[in-house]
N, CA, C and O atoms as CSV, one atom per row, in Angstrom:
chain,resi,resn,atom,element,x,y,z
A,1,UNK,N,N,-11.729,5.999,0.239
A,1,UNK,CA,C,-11.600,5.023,-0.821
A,1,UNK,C,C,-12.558,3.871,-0.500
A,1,UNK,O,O,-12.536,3.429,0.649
A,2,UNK,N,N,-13.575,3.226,-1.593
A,2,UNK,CA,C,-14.350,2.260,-1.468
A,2,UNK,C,C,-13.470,0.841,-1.284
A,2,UNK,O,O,-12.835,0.362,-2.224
A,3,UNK,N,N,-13.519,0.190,0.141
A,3,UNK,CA,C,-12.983,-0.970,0.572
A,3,UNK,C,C,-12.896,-1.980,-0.775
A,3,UNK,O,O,-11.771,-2.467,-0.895
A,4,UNK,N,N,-13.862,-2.393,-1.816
A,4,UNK,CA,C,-13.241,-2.843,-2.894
A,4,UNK,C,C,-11.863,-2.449,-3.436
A,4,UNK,O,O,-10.869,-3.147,-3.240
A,5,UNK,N,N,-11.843,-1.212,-4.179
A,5,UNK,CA,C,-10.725,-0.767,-4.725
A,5,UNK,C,C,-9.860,-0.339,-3.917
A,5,UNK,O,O,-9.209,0.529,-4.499
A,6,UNK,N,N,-9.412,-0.523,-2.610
A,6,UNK,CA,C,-8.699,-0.541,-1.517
A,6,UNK,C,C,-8.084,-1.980,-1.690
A,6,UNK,O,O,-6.934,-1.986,-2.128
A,7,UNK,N,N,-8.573,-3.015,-1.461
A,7,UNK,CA,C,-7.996,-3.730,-1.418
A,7,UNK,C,C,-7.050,-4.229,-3.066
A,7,UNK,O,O,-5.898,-4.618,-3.256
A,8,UNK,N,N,-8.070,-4.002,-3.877
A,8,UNK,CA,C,-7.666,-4.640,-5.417
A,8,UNK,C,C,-6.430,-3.229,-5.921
A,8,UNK,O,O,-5.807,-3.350,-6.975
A,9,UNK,N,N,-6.227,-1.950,-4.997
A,9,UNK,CA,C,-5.179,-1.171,-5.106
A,9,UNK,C,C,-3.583,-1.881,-4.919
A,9,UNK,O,O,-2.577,-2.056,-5.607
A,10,UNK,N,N,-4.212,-2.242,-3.103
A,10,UNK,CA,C,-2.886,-2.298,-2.870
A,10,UNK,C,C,-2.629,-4.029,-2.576
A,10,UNK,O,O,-1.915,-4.426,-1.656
A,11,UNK,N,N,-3.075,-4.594,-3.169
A,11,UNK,CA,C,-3.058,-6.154,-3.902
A,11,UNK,C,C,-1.988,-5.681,-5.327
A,11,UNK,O,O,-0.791,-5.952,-5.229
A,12,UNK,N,N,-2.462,-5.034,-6.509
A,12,UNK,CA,C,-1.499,-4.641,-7.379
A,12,UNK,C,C,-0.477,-4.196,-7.073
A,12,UNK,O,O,0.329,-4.652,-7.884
A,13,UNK,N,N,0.148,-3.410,-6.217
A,13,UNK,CA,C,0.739,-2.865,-5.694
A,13,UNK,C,C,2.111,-3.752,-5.363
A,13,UNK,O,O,3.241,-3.748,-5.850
A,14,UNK,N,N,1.361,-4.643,-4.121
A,14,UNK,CA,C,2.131,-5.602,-3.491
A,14,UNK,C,C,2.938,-6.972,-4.495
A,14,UNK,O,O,3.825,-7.820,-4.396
A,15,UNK,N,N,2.038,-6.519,-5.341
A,15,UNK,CA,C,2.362,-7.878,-6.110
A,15,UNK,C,C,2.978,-7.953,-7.305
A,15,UNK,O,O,3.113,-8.975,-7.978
A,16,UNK,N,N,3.496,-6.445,-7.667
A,16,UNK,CA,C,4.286,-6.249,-8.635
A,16,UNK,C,C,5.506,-7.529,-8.418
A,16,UNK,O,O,5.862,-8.102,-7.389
A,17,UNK,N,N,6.037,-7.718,-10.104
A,17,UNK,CA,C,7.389,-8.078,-10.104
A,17,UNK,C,C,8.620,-7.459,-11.162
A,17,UNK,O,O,8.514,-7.675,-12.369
A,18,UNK,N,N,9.809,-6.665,-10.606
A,18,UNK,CA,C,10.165,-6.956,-9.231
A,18,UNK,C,C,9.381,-5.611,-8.478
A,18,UNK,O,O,9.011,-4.596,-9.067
A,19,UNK,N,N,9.252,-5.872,-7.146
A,19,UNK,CA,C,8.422,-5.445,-6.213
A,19,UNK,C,C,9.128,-3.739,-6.725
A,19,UNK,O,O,10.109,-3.542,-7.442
A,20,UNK,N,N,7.979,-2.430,-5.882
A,20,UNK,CA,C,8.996,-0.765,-6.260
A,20,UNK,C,C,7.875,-0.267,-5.042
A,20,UNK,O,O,6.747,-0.723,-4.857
A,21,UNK,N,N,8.450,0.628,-4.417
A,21,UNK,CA,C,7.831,0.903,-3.513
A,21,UNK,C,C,7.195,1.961,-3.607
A,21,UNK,O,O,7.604,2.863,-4.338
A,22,UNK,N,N,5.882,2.091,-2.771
A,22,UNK,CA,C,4.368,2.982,-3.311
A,22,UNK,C,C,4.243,3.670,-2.221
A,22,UNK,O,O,4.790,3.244,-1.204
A,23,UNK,N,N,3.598,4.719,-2.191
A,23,UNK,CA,C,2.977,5.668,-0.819
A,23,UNK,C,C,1.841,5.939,-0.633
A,23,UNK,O,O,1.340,6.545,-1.581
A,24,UNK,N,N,1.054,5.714,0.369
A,24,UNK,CA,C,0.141,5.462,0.403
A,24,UNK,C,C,-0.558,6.725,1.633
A,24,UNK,O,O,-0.640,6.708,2.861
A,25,UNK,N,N,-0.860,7.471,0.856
A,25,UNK,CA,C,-1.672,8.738,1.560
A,25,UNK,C,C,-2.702,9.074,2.530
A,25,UNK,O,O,-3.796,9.547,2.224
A,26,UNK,N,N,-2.480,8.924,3.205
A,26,UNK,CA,C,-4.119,9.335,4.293
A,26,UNK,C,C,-4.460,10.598,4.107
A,26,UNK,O,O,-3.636,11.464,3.816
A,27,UNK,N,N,-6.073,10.876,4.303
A,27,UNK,CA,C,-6.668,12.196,4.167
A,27,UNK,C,C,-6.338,12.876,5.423
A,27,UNK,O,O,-7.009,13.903,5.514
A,28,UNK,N,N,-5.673,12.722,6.281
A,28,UNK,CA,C,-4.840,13.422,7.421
A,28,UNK,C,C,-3.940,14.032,6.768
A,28,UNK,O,O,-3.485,15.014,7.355
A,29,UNK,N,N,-3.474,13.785,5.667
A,29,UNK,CA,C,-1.907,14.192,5.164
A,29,UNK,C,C,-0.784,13.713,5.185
A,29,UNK,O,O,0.195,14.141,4.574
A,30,UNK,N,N,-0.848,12.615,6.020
A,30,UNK,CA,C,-0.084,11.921,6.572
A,30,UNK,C,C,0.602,10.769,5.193
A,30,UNK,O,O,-0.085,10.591,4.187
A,31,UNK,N,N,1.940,10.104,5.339
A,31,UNK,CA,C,2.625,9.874,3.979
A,31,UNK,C,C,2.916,8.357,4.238
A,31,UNK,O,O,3.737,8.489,5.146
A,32,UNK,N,N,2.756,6.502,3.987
A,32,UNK,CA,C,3.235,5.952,4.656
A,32,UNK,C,C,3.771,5.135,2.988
A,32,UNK,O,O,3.153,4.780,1.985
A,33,UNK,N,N,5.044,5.115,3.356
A,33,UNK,CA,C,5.943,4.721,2.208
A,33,UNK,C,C,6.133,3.512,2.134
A,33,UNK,O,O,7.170,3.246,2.742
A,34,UNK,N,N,5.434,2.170,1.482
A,34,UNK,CA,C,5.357,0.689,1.445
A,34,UNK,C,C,6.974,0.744,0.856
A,34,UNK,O,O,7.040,1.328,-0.225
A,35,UNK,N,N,8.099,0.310,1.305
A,35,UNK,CA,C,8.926,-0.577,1.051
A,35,UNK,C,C,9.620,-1.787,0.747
A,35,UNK,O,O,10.768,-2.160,0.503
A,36,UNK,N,N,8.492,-2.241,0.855
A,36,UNK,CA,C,8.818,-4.001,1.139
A,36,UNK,C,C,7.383,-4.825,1.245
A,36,UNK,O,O,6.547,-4.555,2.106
A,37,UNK,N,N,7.242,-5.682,0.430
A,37,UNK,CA,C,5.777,-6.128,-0.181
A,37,UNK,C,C,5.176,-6.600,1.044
A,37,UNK,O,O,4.017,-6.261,1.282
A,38,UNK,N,N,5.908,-7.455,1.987
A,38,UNK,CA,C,6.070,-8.122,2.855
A,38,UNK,C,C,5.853,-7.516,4.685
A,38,UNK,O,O,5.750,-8.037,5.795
A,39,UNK,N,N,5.871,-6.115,4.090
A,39,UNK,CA,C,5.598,-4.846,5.433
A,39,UNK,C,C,4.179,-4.895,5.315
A,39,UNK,O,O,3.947,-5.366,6.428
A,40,UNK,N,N,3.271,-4.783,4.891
A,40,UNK,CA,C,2.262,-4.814,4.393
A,40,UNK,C,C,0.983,-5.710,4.524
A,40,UNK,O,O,0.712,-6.485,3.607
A,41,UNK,N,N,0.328,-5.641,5.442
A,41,UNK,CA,C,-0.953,-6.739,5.755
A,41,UNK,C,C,-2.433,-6.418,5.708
A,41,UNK,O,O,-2.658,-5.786,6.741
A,42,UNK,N,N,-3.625,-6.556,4.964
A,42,UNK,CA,C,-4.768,-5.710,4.598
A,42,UNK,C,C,-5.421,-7.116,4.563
A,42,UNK,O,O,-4.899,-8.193,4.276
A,43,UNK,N,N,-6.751,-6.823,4.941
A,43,UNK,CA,C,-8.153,-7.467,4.870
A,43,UNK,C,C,-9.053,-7.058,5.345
A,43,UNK,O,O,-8.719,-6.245,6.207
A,44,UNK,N,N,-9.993,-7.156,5.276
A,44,UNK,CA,C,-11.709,-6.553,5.279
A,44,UNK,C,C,-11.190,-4.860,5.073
A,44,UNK,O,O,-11.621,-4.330,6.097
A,45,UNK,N,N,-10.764,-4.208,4.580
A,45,UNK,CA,C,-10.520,-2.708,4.660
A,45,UNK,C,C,-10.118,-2.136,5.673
A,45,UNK,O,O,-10.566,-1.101,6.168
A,46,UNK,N,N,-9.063,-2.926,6.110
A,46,UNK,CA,C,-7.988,-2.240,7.181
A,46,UNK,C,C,-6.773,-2.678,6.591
A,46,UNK,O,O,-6.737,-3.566,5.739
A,47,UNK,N,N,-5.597,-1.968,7.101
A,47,UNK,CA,C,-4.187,-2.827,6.529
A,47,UNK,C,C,-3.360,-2.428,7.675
A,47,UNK,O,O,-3.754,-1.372,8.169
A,48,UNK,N,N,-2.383,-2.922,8.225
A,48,UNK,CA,C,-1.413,-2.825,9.112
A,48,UNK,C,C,0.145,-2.873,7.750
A,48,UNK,O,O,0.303,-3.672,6.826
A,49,UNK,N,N,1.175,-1.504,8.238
A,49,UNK,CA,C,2.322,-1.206,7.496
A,49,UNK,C,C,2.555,-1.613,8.697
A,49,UNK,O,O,1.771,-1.471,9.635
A,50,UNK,N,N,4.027,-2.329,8.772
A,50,UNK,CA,C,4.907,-2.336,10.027
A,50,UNK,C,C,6.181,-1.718,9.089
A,50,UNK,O,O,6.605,-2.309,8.095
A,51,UNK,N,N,6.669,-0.536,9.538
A,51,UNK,CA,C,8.328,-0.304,9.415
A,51,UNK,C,C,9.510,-0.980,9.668
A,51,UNK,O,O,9.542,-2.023,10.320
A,52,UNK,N,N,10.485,-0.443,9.189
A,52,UNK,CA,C,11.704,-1.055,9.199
A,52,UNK,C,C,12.120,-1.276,10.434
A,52,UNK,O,O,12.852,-2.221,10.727
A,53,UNK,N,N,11.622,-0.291,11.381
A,53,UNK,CA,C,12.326,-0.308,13.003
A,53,UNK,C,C,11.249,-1.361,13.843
A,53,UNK,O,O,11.415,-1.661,15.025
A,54,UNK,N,N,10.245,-1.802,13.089
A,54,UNK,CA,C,9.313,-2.144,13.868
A,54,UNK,C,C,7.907,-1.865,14.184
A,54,UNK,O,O,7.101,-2.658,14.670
A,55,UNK,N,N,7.714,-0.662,13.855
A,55,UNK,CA,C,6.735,0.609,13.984
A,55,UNK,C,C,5.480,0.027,13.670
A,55,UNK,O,O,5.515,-0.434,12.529
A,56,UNK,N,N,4.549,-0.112,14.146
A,56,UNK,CA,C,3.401,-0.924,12.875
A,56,UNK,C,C,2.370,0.753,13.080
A,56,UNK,O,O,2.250,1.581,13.983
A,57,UNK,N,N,1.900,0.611,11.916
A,57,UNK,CA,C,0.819,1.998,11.448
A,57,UNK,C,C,-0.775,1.150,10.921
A,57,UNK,O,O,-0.626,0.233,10.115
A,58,UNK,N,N,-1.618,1.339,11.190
A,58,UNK,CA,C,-2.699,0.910,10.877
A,58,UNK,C,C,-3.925,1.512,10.253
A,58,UNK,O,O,-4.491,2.332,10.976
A,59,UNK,N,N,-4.524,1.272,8.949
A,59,UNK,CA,C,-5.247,2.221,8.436
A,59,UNK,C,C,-6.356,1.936,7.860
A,59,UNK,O,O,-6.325,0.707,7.927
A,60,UNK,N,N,-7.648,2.291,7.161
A,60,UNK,CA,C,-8.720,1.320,6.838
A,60,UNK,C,C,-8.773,2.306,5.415
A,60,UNK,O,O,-7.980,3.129,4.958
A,61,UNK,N,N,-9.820,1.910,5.055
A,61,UNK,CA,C,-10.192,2.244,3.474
A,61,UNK,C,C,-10.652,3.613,3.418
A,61,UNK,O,O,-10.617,4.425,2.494
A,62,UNK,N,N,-11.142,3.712,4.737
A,62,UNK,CA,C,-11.682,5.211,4.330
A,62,UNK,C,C,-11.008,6.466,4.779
A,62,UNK,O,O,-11.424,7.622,4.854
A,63,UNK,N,N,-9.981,5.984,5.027
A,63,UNK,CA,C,-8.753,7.038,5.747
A,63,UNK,C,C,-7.567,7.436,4.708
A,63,UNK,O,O,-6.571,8.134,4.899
A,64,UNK,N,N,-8.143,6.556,3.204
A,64,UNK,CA,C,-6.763,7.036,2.023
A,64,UNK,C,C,-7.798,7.780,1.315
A,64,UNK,O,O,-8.991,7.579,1.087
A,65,UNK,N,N,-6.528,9.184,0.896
A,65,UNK,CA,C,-6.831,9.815,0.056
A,65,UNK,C,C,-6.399,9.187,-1.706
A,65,UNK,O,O,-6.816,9.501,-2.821
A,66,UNK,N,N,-5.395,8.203,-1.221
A,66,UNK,CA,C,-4.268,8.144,-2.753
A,66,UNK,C,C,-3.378,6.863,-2.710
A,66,UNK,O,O,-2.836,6.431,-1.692
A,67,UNK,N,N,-3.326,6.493,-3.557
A,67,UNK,CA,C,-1.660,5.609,-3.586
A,67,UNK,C,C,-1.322,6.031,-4.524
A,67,UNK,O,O,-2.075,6.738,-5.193
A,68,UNK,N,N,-0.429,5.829,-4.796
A,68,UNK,CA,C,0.617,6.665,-5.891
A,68,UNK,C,C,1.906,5.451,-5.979
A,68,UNK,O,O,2.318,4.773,-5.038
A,69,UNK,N,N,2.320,5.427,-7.224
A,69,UNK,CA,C,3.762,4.619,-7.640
A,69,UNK,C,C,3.928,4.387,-8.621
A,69,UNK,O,O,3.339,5.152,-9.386
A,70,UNK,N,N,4.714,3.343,-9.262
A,70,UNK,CA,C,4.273,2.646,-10.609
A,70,UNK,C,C,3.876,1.482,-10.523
A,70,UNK,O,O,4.427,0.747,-9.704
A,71,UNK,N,N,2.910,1.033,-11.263
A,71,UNK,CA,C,2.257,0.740,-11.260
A,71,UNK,C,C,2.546,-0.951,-12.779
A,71,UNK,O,O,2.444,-2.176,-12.711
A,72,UNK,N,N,2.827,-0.183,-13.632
A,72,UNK,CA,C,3.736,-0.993,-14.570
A,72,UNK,C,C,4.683,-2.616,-14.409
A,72,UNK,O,O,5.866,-2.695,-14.078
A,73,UNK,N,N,3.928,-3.572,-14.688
A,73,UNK,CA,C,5.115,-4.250,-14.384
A,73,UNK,C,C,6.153,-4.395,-15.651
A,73,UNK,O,O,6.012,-4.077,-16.832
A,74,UNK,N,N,7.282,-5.015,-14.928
A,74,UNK,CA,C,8.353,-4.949,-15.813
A,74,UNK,C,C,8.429,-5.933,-17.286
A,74,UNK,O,O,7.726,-6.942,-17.239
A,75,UNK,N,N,9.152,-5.732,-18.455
A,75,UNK,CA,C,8.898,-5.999,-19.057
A,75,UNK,C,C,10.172,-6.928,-19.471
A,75,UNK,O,O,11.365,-6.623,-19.455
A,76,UNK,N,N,9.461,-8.340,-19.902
A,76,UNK,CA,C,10.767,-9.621,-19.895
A,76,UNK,C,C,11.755,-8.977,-20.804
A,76,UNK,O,O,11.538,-7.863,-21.280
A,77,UNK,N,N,12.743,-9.598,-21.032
A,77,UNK,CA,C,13.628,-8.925,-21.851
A,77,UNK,C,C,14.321,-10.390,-22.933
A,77,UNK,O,O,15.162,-10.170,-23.805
C-alpha cells in the first residue's frame, strides 16, 4: 500500500464516530483486528497496534495487503 493512502486509510478508520472496529491485513496473511481507536499509533508509514493484553504489533505501508470494515459514518437521527 502507497504510504499516502496508508495513512489517509487508517486516519478514516480511526476516526469514525461512534468508533467500529477494522482489520487490517498484512501480505503475510496475517489478521490484526483494530478495536479501539486509541490501540492504534501510525506516522511516516509505520503504525504500532498495541492489544488488549499489551502486545504491541508493528507494521509499515508496504506490508498491508487490505483494511477492511465500515467505513460509513453514522447517521444523526
Amino acid at each position: 500500500m502507497v504510504a499516502e493512502n496508508f495513512t489517509r486509510t487508517l486516519r478514516a478508520f480511526t476516526k469514525l464516530t461512534p468508533f467500529k472496529s477494522f482489520t487490517v491485513e498484512l501480505v503475510s496473511g496475517d489478521r490484526i483486528q483494530v478495536d479501539h481507536p486509541e490501540a492504534l499509533v501510525f506516522r511516516g508509514g509505520v503504525a504500532v497496534f498495541i492489544s488488549a493484553d499489551g502486545t504491541p504489533t508493528i507494521f509499515d505501508h508496504e506490508g498491508v495487503a487490505q483494511v477492511t470494515g465500515e467505513t460509513e459514518r453514522a447517521a444523526s437521527a
